[in-house]
C-alpha positions in Angstrom: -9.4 11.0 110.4 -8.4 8.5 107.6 -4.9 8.3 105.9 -6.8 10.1 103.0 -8.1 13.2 104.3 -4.8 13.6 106.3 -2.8 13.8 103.2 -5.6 16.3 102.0 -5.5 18.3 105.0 -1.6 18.3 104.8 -1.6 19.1 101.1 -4.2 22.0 101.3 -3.0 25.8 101.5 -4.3 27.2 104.9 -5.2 30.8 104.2 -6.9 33.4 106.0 -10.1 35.4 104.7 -7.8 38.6 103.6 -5.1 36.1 102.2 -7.8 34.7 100.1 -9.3 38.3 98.9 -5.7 38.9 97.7 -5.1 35.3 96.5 -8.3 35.5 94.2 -6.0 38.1 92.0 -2.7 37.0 92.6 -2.7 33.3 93.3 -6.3 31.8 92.1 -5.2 28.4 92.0 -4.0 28.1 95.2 -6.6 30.3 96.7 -9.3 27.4 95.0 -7.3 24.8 97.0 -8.0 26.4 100.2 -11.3 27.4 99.1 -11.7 23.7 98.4 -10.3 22.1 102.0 -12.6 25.2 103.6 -15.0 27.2 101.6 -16.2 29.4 104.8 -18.2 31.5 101.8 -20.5 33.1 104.6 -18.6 36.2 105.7 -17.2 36.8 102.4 -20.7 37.0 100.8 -21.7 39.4 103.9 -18.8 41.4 103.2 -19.3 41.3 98.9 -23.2 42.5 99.8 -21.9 45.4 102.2 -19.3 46.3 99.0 -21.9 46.5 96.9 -24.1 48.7 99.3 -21.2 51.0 99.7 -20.9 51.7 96.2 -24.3 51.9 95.3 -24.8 54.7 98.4 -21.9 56.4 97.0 -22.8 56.4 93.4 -26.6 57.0 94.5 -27.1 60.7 93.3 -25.9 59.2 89.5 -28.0 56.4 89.6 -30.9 58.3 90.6 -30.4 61.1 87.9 -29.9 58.4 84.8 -33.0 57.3 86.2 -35.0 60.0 86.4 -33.4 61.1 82.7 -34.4 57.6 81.2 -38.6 57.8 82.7 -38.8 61.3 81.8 -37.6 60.5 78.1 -39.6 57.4 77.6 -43.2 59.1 79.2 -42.2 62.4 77.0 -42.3 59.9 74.1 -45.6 58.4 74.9 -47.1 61.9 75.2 -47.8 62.0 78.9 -48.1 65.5 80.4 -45.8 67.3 82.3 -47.3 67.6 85.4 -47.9 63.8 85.4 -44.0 63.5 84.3 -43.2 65.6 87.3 -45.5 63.6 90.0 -44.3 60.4 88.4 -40.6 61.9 88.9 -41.4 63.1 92.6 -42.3 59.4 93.4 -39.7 58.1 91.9 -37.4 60.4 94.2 -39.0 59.6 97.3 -38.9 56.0 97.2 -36.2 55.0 95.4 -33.4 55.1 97.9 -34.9 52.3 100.1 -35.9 50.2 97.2 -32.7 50.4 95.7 -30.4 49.4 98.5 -33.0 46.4 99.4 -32.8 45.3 95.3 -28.7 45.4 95.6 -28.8 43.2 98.7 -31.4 40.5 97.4 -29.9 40.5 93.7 -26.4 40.6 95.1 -27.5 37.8 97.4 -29.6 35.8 94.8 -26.7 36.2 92.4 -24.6 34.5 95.0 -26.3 31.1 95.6 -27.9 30.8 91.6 -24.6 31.4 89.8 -22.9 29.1 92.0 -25.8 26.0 91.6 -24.6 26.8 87.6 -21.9 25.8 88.3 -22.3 23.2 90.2 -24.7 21.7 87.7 -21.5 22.0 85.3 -19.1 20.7 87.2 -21.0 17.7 88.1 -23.6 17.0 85.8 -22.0 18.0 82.7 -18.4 17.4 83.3 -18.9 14.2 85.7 -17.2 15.7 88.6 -17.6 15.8 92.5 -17.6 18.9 94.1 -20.0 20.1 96.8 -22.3 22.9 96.4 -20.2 24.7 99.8 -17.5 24.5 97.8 -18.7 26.5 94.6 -20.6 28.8 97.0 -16.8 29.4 98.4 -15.5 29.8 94.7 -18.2 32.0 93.3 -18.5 34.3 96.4 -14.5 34.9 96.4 -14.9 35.8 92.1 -17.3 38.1 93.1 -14.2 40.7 94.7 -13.1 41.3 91.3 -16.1 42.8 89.7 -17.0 44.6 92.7 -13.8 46.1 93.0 -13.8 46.9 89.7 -17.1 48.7 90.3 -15.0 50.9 93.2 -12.1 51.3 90.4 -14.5 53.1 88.2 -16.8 55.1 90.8 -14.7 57.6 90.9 -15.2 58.0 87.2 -18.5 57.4 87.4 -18.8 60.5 89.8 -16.8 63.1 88.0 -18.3 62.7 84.5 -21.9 62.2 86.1 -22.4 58.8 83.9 -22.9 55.1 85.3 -21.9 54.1 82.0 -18.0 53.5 82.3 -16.1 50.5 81.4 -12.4 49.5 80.3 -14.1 47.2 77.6 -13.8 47.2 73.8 -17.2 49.3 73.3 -14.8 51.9 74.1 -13.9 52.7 70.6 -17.3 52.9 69.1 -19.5 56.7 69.2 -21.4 57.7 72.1 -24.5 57.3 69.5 -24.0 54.3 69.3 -24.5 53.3 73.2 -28.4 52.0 73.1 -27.0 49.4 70.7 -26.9 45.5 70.7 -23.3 45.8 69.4 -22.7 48.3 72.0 -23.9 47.0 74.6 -22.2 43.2 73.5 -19.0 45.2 73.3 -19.1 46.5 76.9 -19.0 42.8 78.3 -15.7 42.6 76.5 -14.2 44.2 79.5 -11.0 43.6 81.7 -12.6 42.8 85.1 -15.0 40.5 82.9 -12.5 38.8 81.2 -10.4 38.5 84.6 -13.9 37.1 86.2 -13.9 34.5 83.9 -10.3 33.4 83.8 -10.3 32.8 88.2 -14.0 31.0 87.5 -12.3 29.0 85.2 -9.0 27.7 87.3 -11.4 27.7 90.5 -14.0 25.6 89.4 -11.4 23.1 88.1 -9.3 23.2 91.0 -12.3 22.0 93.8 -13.8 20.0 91.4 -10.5 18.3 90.4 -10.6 18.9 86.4 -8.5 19.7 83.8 -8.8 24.1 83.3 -9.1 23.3 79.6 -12.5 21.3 80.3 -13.6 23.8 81.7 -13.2 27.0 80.3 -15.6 26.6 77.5 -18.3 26.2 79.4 -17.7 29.0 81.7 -17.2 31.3 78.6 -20.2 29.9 76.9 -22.4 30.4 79.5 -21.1 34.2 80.1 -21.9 34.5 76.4 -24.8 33.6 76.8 -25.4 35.9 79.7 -24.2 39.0 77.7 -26.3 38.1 74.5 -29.2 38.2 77.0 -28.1 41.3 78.7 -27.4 43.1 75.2 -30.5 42.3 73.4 -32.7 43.3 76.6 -30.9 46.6 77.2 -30.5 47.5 73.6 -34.7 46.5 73.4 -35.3 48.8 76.3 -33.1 51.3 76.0 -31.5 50.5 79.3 
């Protein structure tokens, strides 16, 4: 071991997995630096993806019934029969629960390694750095505890007022009418675990990459924004 990496070793945070869950909300800086010196993303992610499997089992019987509600309304507006509705419906019952745990683990999964080549190709493409792809695995796979915690915040909501569609976000303040909308829907990415998402991204990335946070900041947020505008105009399309 050189002089360099001694110093680097020396000067790095050692912190355990459940030090560095806790560290991505309290401390995200130093939690990068550790993250940096020792990504060790792989139990993390298996532990985000069995999150997200929990939640999704518990809030399964809502998840099911918005879906159920949304194919029924958009075959009753094409004029399909009712008996048709109903087998459609019946299939839909039947099947869903094993496709929608195996979609959660692939997207969850997929969502893992492709936002974390994005930022890779920021870091280093666009903003000249040096950071290894281990290392932004390690950053975006720790990131992902505040959204999905935030998803366990809300279930609870979610389950008493029978709705999936609960957020601490700005959209808030606009009538329930108004929920199918691009504004809307642009509105409900303006939310606290969001925001909070984007503010660790920002510090992390910088910290393993070795960049200044205001470099990097804007492109985080402006590739979020683009993100939401995507999400928006899709669900407010579809009615999703």
């Amino acid at each position: 071991m050189n002089e360099t990496e001694l110093t680097e070793n020396v000067q790095s945070p050692q912190m355990g997995l459940l030090s560095r869950i806790v560290g991505v909300f309290t401390s995200p800086g130093k939690t990068a630096e550790a993250i940096g010196a020792k990504p060790n993303w792989l139990v993390p992610a298996i532990i985000i993806i069995l999150l997200m499997l929990l939640f999704t089992y518990l809030a399964k019987p809502v998840i099911m019934q918005e879906t159920m509600t949304r194919v029924q309304q958009m075959m009753e507006s094409k004029g399909v029969a009712q008996d048709q509705i109903d087998t459609m419906l019946n299939r839909i019952q039947t099947s869903m629960g094993i496709r929608m745990f195996a979609g959660v683990t692939v997207t969850t999964a997929l969502g893992i390694f492709i936002w974390a080549a994005i930022w890779l190709f920021i870091s280093n493409i666009v903003l000249g750095a040096q950071a290894s792809y281990a290392q932004m695995l390690g950053i975006n796979v720790y990131r992902y505890f505040i959204t999905t915690i935030g998803l366990l915040i809300k279930l609870p909501i979610m389950l008493s007022k029978q709705t999936m569609n609960v957020h601490f976000s700005l959209a808030t303040f606009l009538p329930d009418d108004q929920k199918t909308t691009f504004l809307y829907k642009i509105l409900m990415q303006v939310e606290l675990f969001n925001i909070w998402t984007i503010v660790v991204l920002s510090i992390g990335i910088a910290v393993v990459s070795k960049l200044d946070t205001k470099k990097v900041w804007p492109w985080v947020v402006l590739v979020y924004v683009v993100w939401y505008v995507a999400q928006a105009a899709l669900g407010s399309m579809f009615g999703g």
